[in-house]
N, C-alpha and C positions, 0 to 999 in steps of 0.2 A: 571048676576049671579056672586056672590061673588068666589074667591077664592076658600077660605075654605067649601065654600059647596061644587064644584066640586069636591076635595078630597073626599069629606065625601058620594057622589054618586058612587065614583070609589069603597069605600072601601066597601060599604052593598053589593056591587056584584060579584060574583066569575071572570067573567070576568072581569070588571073593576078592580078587583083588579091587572092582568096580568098585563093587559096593563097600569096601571100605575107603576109598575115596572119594565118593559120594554121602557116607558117613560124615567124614572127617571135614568136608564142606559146610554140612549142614551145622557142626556143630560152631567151627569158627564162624557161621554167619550169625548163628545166634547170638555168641560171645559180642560180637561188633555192635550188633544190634543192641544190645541190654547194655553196653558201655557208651553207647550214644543216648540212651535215656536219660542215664546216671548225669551225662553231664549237661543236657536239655533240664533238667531237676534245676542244677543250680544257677544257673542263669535269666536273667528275664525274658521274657520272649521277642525284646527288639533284637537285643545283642544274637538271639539264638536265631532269627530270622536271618539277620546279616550273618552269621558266621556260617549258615549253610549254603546261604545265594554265594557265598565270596569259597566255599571249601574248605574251612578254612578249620582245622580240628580243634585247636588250642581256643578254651576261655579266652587265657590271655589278651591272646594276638586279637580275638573277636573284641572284646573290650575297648582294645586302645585303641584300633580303625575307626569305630563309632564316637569314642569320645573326639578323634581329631574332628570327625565327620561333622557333630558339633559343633564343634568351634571353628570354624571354618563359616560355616553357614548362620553363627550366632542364634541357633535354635534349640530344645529343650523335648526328649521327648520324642519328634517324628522327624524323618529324612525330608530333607529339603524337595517343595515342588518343583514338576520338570519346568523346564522355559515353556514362555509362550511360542504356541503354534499360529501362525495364519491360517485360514480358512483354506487357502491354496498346499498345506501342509509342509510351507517353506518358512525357516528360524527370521526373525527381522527385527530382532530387540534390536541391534545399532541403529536401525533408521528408529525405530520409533523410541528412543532415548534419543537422538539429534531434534526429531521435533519438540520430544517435551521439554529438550534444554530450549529451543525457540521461543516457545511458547512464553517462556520465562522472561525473554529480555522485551523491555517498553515497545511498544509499536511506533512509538517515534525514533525511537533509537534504531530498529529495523530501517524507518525511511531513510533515517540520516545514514545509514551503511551501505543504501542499495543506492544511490546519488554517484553518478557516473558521467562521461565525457558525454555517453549517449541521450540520456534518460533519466528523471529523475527516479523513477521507482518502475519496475522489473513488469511484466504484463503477470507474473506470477504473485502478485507479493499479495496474500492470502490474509496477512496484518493489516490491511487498510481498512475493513470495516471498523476493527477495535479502535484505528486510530481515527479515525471522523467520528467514533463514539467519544474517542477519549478527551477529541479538541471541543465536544459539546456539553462534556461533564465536566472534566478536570478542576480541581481548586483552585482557586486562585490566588495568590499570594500578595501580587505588588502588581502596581498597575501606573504608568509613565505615559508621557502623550512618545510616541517616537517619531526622532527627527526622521524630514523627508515628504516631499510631494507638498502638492499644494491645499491639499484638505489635513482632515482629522484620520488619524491612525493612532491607534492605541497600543502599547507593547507588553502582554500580558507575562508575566511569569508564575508559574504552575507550582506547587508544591515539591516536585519531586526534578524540578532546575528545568525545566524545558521552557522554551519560549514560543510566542505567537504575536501574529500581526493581526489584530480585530478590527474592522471598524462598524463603524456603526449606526444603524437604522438614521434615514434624514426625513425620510419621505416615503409618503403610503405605494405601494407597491402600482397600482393604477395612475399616477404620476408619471405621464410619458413628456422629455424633451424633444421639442422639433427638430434642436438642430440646425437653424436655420436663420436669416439676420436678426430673426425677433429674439431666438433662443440659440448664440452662437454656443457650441461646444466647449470653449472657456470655460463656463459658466454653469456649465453642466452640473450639479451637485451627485457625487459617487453615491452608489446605491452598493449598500452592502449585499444582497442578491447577485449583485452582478459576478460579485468574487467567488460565490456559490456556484453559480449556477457555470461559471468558466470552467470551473475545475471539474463540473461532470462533462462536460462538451466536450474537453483536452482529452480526456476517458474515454471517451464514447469513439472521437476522429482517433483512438490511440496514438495520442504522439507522445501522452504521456510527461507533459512539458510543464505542467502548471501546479503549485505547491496543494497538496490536498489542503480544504477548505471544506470547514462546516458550520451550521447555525445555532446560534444558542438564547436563549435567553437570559439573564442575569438579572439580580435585583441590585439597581443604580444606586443605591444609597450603600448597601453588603457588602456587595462584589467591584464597587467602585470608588466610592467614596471613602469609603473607610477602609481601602489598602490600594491609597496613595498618599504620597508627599507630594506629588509634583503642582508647583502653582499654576503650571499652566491649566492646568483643568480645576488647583481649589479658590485660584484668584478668579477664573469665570463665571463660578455658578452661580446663576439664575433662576426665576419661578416664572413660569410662561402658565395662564389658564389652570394652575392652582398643581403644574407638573414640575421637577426639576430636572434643570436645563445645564446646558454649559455651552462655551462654545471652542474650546481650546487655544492653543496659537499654530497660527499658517499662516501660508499669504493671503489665504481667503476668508480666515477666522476671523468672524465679527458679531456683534448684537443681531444683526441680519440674518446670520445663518446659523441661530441655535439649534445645539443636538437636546431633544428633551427624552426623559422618560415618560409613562404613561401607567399613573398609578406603580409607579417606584419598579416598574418594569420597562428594560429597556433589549433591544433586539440584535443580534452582533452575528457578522461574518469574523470567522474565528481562523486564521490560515497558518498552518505549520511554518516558521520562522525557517529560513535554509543560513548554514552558517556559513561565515568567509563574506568576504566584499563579491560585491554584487558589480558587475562593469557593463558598461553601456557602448554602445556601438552605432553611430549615426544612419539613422534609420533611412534609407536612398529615394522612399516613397512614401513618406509624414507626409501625413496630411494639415501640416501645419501652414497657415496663409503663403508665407512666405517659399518655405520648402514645396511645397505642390505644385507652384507657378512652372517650375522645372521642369516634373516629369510628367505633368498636362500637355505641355507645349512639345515633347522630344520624346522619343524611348530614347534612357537611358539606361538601357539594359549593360551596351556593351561597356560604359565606364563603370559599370556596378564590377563586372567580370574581371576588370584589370585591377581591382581590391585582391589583397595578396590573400585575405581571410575569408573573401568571397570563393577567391579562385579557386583552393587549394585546399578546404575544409568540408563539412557537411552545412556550415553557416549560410552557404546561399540557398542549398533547397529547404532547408531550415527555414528559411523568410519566402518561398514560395508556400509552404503549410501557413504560416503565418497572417499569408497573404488571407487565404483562404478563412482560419481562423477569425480575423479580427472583420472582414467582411461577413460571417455569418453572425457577429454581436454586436458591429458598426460601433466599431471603439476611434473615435478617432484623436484620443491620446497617446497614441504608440509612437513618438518622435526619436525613440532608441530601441535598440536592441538590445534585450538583458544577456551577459554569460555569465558564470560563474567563475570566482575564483577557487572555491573550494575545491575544485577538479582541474585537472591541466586547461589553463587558460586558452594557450595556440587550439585546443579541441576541443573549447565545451559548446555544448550543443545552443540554440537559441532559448533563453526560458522564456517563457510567457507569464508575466510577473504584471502585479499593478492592473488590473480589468476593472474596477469600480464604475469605468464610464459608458461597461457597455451595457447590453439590452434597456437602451434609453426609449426608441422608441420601433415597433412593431406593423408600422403603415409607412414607410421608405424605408428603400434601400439606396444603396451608392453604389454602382459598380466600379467604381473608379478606384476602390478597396482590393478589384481584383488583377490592377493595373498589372503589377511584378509579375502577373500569370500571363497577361497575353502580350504584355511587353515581350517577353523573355520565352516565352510557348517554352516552360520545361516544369517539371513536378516529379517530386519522389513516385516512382511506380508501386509501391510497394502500399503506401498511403492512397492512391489512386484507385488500386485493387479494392484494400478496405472499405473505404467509400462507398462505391460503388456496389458491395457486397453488404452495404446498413438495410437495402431496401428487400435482400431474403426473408423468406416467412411473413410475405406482405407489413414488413415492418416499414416505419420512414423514420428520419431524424428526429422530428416532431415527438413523436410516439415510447420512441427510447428515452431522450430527452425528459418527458414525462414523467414515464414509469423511474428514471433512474431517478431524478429529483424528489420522486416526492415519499424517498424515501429517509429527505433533512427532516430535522426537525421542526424547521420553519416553516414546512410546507404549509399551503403551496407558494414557492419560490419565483415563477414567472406567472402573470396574468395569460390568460387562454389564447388570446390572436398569436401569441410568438413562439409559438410551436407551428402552426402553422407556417407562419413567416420563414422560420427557419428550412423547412423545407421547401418554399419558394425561393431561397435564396441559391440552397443547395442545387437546382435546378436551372439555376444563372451560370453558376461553376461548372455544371457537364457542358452546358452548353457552349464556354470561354474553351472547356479543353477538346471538345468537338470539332472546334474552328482551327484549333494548334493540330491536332492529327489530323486532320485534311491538309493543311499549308505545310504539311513538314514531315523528314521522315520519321516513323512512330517512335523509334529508338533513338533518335534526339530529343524528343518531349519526353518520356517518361527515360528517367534513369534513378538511381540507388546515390550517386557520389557527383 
């Protein structure tokens, strides 16, 4: 039987006609199928994977998708991995490419960016461990006596241009000043600990005010000697007890007061340099001979308050923390108030710069330190709260103070009684502001501005 007659019997009958289009399927599906082999043949099977994920029938077209796909992703081979997921199954490469660009820039140069009207560096700033590592490793390049103050300060410069203000070991840590007509304050010689152990305290009361500061040790003859020119410290050296000594120049530098090493090791407070002029502001309650006589004898709160920079800025409750400050480390060198120029001058906050003279000695205190506070019955609230909130989880000042120090290098940084002390002292302060919220309404003692 011909062909086309068999067609022509399938179509005069209702079933025949099914079944020849049910034929005629099966046969074009086989067709389709055996011409998708042929062309899976010549292909490799990336190309042939993508051109069936994509539909896409043409070698061709399959080809050039993948080679752009390639080149694009600069890979040879296999398709690019997906992104990362978080564990929470949400996309965050932009955040985590912004920290890894952080991570990258120096931890000093971090502090130098986060230096503001308010604060020297952020309650977040995550950088500061690396950089209290960095100020107790870093190399050292050049070493200069720096102008300023009445002792020895050293201006280090680092390899990679950053700078720091050192000074360095005079006297054994168990060396306590009285303080007293035998041992007036004058006379005090700075204890590089002091500058240490300020800038965890500033930390600790968060005000955040004091240049990070850490300890290091250095070999005097390496790290000193032989990378400086300044005469000041190579026309002083000296041999004391078989150690090498110097004494530099100040107004106190003399044969009397040499700095020595100890077997070619010598011991250094190391404190992040802040750039810009540094401005001083006459301090209303110096405890200097002269200036104290004043506000022993009078509150002079209210001619503090008619200062345009007292009145009108954060600079006065800034010197009530202050107040507080330099009475829990009995500095009583603080005859100015530091601001910064590097930040708007009319706003910058008070710094707390130069501490060398405190934690002199840990069996007196002075409350007369905490004058500005009950002269004036007023203090930041905000600072008040904090405080007050040191003593949760049966913590004290003492304790943190501790733990946080003696995580220098030099530890241990304070001898044992003045941990104590400190929280005896702390305990003088609730009391001064006990007496101001009894005498006054509470929202005139505690305020923000």
């Amino acid at each position: 039987m011909k062909f086309s007659a068999i067609i022509a019997f399938f179509l005069r009958h209702r079933r025949g006609r099914q079944t020849f289009l049910l034929t005629s399927f099966s046969i074009c599906l086989t067709v389709y199928i055996f011409g998708c082999l042929l062309v899976m043949r010549k292909i490799n099977s990336q190309d042939g994977a993508l051109s069936m994920l994509l539909g896409i029938k043409s070698n061709i077209a399959a080809r050039n998708i993948f080679q752009a796909a390639k080149t694009v992703h600069g890979m040879e081979g296999q398709l690019p991995n997906p992104p990362l997921v978080k564990a929470n199954g949400l996309l965050n490469t932009t955040q985590d490419s912004k920290i890894e660009e952080k991570r990258k820039i120096k931890p000093w140069k971090q502090f130098l960016d986060e230096i503001s009207v308010d604060e020297m560096y952020s309650s977040s700033s995550d950088y500061m461990p690396d950089l209290l590592n960095y100020l107790s490793t870093a190399k050292i390049v050049n070493v200069t006596i720096f102008k300023g103050g009445t002792q020895v300060k050293l201006l280090l410069v680092f390899e990679d241009g950053n700078t720091a203000i050192a000074k360095p070991m005079r006297n054994p840590r168990d060396m306590y000043w009285a303080n007293n007509k035998s041992q007036p304050f004058w006379y005090d010689p700075e204890r590089h600990t002091a500058e240490i152990a300020s800038f965890h305290l500033d930390r600790i009361l968060n005000y955040r005010r004091v240049p990070p500061c850490a300890g290091r040790r250095v070999s005097f003859s390496k790290d000193i000697i032989n990378k400086t020119n300044d005469d000041g410290i190579l026309h002083t050296l000296r041999k004391r007890d078989g150690n090498d000594c110097f004494f530099g120049t100040c107004p106190f530098c003399d044969e009397d007061h040499m700095i020595c090493s100890k077997d070619d090791v010598m011991e250094l407070s190391v404190c992040q340099q802040i750039p810009g002029k540094i401005y001083d502001h006459a301090h209303p309650w110096s405890q200097g001979i002269k200036e104290s006589k004043v506000w022993k004898n009078k509150n002079v709160c209210p001619t503090v308050l008619s200062n345009h920079r007292m009145n009108t800025t954060r600079f006065f409750l800034d010197t009530m923390e202050l107040a507080l400050f330099d009475y829990l480390i009995v500095n009583y060198d603080r005859h100015h108030i530091a601001y910064l120029g590097h930040v708007d001058i009319k706003r910058s906050f008070a710094a707390i710069i130069d501490n060398g003279k405190g934690f002199a000695n840990p069996f007196t205190d002075d409350v007369t330190f905490l004058a500005p506070i009950y002269q004036c019955c007023r203090f930041r609230n905000s600072t008040y709260q904090h405080v007050l909130g040191l003593s949760k989880n049966n913590n004290t000042l003492g304790e943190l103070m501790k733990r946080s120090l003696s995580q220098d290098p030099l530890a241990p940084i304070l001898t044992e009684p003045f941990f104590a002390t400190l929280d005896r002292r702390l305990s003088q302060f609730y009391y001064v502001m006990s007496k101001c919220l009894e005498s006054h309404v509470p929202d005139t003692v505690l305020a923000e501005k």
